[in-house]
N, C-alpha and C positions, 0 to 999 in steps of 0.2 A: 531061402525064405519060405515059411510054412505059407502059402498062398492062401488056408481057409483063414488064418487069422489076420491076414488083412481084408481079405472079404466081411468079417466080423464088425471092422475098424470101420468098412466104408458103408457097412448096413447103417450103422450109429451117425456116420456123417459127425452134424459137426456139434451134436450132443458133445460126443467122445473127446473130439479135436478141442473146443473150446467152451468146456460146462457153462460160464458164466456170461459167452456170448448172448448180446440184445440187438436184436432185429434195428438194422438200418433202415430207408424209406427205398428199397429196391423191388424193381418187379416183379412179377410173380413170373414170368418170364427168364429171368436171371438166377433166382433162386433157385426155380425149377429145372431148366437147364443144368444147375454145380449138383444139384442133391443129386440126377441122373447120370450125372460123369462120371462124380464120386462111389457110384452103386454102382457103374457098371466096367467101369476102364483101370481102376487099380492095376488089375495083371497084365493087363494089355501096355499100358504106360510103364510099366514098371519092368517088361521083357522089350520094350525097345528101348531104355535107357541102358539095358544092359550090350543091348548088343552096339549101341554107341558108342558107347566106352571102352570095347572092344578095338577100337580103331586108334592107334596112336597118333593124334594129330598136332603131336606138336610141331614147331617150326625145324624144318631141315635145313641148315644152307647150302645143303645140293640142290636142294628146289625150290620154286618159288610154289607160292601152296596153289597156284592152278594148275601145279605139273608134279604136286607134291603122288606121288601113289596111293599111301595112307589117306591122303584128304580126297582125292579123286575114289577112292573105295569108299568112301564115308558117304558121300554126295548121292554114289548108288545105290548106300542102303537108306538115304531119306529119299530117296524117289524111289524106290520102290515101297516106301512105309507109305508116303503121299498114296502112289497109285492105290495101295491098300484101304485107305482110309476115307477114298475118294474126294481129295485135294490135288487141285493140279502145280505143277512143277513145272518151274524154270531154269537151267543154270548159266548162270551169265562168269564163268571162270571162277572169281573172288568172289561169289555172293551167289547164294540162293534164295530165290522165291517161291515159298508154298503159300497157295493161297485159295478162300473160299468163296463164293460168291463173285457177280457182275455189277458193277456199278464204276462210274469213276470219282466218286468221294470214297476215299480208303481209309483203315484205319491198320496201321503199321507195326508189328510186333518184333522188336530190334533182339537180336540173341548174335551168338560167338560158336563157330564149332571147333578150333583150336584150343589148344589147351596147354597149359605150360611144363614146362621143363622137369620131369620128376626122377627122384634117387629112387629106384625097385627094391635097394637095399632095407631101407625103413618102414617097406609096406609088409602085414604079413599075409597078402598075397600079392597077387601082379595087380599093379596099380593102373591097368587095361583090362581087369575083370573086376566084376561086380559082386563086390563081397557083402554077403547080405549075413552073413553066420557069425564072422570073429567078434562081431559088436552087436548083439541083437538089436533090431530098431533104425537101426544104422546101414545107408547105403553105402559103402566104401570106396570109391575109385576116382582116378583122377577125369573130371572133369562132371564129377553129379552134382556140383552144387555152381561150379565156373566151366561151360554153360551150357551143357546136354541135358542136365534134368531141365531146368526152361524149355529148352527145345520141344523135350519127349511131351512137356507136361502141355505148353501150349497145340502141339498137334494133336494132341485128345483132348482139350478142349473145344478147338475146333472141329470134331469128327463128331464130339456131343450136341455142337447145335447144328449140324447136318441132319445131325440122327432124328432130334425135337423137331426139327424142320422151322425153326425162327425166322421169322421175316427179315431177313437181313435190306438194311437202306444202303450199306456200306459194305463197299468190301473188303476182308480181310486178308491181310499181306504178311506173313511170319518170312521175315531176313533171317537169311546162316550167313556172319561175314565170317572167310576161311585164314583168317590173318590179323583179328583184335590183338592178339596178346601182341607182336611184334612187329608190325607194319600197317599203316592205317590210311599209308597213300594210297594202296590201289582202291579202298573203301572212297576214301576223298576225289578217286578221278572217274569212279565209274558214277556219281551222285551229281559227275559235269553233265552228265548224256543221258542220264537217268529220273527220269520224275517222280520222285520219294512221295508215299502216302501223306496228306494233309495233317495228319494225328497221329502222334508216335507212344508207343512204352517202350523202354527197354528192358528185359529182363537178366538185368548183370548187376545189380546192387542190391539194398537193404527196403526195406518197408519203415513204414507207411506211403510214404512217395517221396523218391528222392528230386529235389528242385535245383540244385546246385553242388558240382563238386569241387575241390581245390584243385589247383593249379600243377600239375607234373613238372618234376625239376631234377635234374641232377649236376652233381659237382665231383668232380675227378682229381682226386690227388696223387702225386706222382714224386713216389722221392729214389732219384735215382743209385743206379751202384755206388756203391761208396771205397773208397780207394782202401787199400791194405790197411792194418791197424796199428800201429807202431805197434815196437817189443812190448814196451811195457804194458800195454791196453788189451794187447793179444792176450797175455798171462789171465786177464779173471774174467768173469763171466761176459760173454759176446753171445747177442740176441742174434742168430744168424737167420733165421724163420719167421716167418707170420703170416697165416693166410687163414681163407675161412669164405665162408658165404657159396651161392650155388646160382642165381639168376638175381638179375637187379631188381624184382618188383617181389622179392621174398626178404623175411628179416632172418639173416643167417638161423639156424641153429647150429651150427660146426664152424671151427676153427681151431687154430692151433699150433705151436709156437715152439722150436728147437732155440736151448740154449747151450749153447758150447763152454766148457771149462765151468761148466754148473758143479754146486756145492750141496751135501745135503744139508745143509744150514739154511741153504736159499729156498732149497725144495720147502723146507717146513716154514718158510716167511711165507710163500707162495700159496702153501696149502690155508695158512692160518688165516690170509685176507680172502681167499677165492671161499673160505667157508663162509663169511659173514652175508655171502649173495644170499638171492634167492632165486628158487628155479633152475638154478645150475647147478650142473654134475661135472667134474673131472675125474682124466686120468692121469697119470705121471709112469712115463716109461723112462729107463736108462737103458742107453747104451756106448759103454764107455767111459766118458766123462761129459758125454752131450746127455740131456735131458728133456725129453718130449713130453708135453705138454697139449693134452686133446679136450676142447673143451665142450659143451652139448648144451644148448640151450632151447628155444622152443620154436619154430616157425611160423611164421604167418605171411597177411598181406604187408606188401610194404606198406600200403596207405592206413592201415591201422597195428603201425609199432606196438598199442597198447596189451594187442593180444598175443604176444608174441616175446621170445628172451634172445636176446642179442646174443648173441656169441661172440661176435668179433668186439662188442666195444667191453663186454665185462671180463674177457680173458684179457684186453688189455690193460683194465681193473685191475686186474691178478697182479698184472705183472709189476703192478706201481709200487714195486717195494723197494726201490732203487733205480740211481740215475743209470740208464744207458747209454752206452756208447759207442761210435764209429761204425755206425750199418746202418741201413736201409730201413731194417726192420725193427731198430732201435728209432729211428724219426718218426717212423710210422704210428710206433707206442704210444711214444711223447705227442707225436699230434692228437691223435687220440683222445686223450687223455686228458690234454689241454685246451682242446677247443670244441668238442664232439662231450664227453663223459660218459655216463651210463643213463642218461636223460633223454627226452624223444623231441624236444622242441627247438634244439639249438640255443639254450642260456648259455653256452660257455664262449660258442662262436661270438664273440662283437657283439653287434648290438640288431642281430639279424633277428633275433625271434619275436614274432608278433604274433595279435591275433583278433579275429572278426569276432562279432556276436554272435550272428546265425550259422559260419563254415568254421567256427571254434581257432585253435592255434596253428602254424606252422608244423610239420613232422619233422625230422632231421633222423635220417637212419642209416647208418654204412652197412652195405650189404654185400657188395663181395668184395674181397682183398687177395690179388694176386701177383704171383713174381711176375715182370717183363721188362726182359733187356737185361738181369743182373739186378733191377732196382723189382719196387713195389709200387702194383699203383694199386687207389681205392675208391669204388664208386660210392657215393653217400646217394640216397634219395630223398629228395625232398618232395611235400605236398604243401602246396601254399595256400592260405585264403586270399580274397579281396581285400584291399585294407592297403596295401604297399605295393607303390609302383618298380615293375620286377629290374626296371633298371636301378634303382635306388638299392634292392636287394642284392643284387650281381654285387655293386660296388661295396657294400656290406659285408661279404662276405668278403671279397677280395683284401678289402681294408685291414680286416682282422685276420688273414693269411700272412697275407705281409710282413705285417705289427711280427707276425707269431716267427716267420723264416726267419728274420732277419738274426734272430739270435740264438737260433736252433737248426736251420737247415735253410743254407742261402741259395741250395739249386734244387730244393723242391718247388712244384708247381703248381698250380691249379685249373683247373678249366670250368665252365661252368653251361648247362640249359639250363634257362627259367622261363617253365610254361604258364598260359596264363588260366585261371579260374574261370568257371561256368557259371552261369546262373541263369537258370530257365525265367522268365518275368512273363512269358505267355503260354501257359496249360491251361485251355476248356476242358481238361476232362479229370481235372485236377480234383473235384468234388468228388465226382462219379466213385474215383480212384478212393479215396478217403473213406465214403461212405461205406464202399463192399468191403474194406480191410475193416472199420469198425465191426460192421453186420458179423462177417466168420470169426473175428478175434474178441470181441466185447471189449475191447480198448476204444474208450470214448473221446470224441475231442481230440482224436488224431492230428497232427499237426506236420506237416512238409519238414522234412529234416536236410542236411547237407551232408558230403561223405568225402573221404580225401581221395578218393579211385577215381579215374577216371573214366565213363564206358562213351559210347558210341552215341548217347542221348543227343551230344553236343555238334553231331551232323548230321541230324533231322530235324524235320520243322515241328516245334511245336511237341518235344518229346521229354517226356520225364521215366525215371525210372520206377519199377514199381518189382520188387521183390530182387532173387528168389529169400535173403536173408532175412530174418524176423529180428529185431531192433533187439539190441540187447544180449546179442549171440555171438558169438566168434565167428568171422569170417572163416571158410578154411578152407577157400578156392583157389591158397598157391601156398598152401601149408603142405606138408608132408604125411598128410593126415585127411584129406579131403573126403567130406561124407555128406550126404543129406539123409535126413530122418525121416522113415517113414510115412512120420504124422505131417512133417513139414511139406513133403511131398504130395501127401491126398490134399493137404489144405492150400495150397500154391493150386490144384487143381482146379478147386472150388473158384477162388477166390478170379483165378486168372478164366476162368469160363463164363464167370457172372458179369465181371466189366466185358469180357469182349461181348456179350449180349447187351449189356447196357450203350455202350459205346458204336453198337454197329446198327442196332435195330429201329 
């Protein structure tokens, strides 16, 4: 990264950032405070997110992440950045507290230092260094937008109003929990023994302020081995393969499907429907008279299918060019196909999909598909709104499995979680939060939005979310692809240094 031309970026502040931006009613104290972070902490902020990201944190299941290596390394380089920046540090195993100021009215800054599951193959560098070159503008690695750049950016916020010297009334508490993406009980046991800040923000979601998220779900389909093929079924095409997908809270981009006693007749039915997609690329390999089949579609959050291209449900698209038969991976298709489609809401399942006014529709996304035991099972993820009671939904879904096995696959299975929705009903700082996203974006009449993610808002008191994503942007904190943007990063500065001064002082 050319360091003077973001020195350039943070002279201009938030001219540059937001031309059209109109002054909110914030203190002169707040404002003053973000125009000084913004001048003076860029490279500072922007050499500790690298070296964060440095750290592989994702979940190991050799370890649990208070014994993880990686995450015990990580811990030592925010307590040592803390010492640096003169914030003091705590580590309590699963969670750390850097914090500013004396007081016992706090205000709580919620972040994640794990980070999920990545293919190194699809990055073009190590998706644990900070690629500032391949994408000009562009931070690149996993974990700068899910949830080190929060991190980095909230501790030079707070170093900036050490520096201004602000009368803090409140003191400030910035959480690392070392286990969001994958386990959220030790978060849940240590918050038994623990006295959580009065006032929370999370910094794991989208802007303007996130108030409510859908409900976490999944549903597991399981269709097991299937017995020899008789002669005559053996003789023409047999779907022996299907799999696809890489972690349950991502929408596949890969997948991909061996057909045995394949035909080039079939190959060109296969190619002619998989052209009419969009967003997806195939290949088609022989070998022999088997026919592979790789399909590539686009990654994202599970919680927003929208931005993202399924692989596993449009290569089973591909495949709808004929009935299959006697496998695993033939029921698979067919379910697919029949109850799922190439759709994100669940129309085809019964009469499962619904949807709230303010938390929008149901999701329905299958995300990984894999062989075990001989059969195939498939995780679908679901995000639900308020609106239907999840027991009613369970049997909803059940209803229309059923209906669908009974004459297609009588020893496939199902299983089902269905988590429930959030919905914050008590944020004071809800205005505060509104007002400074106005002030640095010139978006006026900002309005509380809903999000299908779940973050950690929903066990603390009194907490909503409030960034790092700008409304209207692609998530791309478990994409294959994960970046933050320069600009987005000095402006998440700004904006996260003005309310903590509004909020503390």
């Amino acid at each position: 990264m050319k360091l003077k031309k973001i020195a350039l970026i943070t002279m201009l502040a938030q001219a540059v950032l937001y031309p059209g931006a109109q002054a909110a009613a914030l203190s002169e104290a707040a404002t003053a405070t973000a125009r000084y972070a913004v001048e003076t902490y860029p490279q500072q902020m922007t050499a500790a997110l690298a070296a964060m990201v440095s750290y592989n944190t994702v979940a190991d299941p050799a370890y649990t992440a208070d014994k993880n290596p990686q995450h015990i390394a990580f811990k030592q380089m925010l307590k040592e950045e803390a010492a640096r920046l003169g914030l003091d540090y705590k580590d309590h195993g699963y969670v750390v507290v850097i914090g500013l100021g004396e007081s016992a009215d706090r205000v709580g800054i919620i972040t994640h230092g794990d980070v999920q599951p990545v293919n190194p193959a699809k990055w073009a560098k190590s998706p644990f260094e900070l690629d500032s070159t391949s994408e000009p503008g562009r931070l690149i690695a996993r974990g700068s937008e899910d949830d080190k750049g929060p991190i980095a950016t909230a501790m030079y916020a707070m170093k900036a109003i050490q520096d201004q010297k602000v009368a803090l009334k409140k003191r400030l508490e910035l959480y690392v929990y070392m286990a969001e993406e994958s386990d959220w009980a030790p978060l849940e046991a240590f918050l038994k023994d623990h006295t959580p800040p009065q006032m929370n923000i999370t910094l794991d979601a989208e802007y303007p302020v996130v108030t409510a998220e859908k409900g976490w779900g999944a549903v597991k389909v399981t269709m097991p081995a299937q017995p020899a093929p008789a002669a005559a079924d053996s003789k023409g095409p047999l779907l022996s393969e299907f799999a696809g997908g890489f972690f349950g809270s991502q929408i596949p981009e890969d997948a991909s499907a061996v057909i045995a006693n394949a035909t080039p007749a079939l190959e060109k039915r296969i190619r002619a429907r998989a052209a009419a997609q969009k967003g997806m690329r195939y290949q088609y390999a022989w070998q022999g008279r088997a026919l592979k089949i790789t399909a590539l579609g686009l990654s994202a959050h599970s919680s927003k299918p929208e931005d993202g291209v399924n692989a596993i449900s449009m290569l089973a698209d591909a495949l709808k060019v004929q009935p299959w038969k006697a496998t695993a991976a033939a029921g698979m298709v067919t379910m697919l196909n029949d109850l799922v489609g190439t759709g994100i809401h669940g129309e085809r399942f019964g009469k499962v999909a619904y949807r709230d006014d303010f938390m929008g529709p149901m999701t329905v996304a299958p995300t990984v598909l894999k062989q075990k035991d001989g059969g195939i099972e498939l995780n679908i993820n679901i995000r639900r709104p308020k609106g239907k009671p999840g027991p009613q939904l369970q049997a909803e879904f059940q209803q229309a499995f059923d209906q669908w096995k009974r004459t297609h696959a009588p020893q496939a299975a199902i299983a089902m979680q269905i988590g429930e929705p959030w919905v914050q009903a008590d944020a004071p700082q809800l205005p505060v939060l509104l007002d400074v996203f106005s002030h640095y974006t010139g978006i006026q009449n900002a309005k509380p939005i809903s999000i299908g993610g779940g973050t950690n808002s929903r066990l603390f008191p009194k907490a909503v979310a409030f960034g790092p994503a700008m409304p209207g942007t692609a998530y791309t904190g478990h994409s294959e692809h994960e970046f933050i943007t320069t600009k987005q990063l000095l402006l998440n500065l700004q904006m996260y240094t003005a309310v903590l001064v509004e909020l503390a002082r």
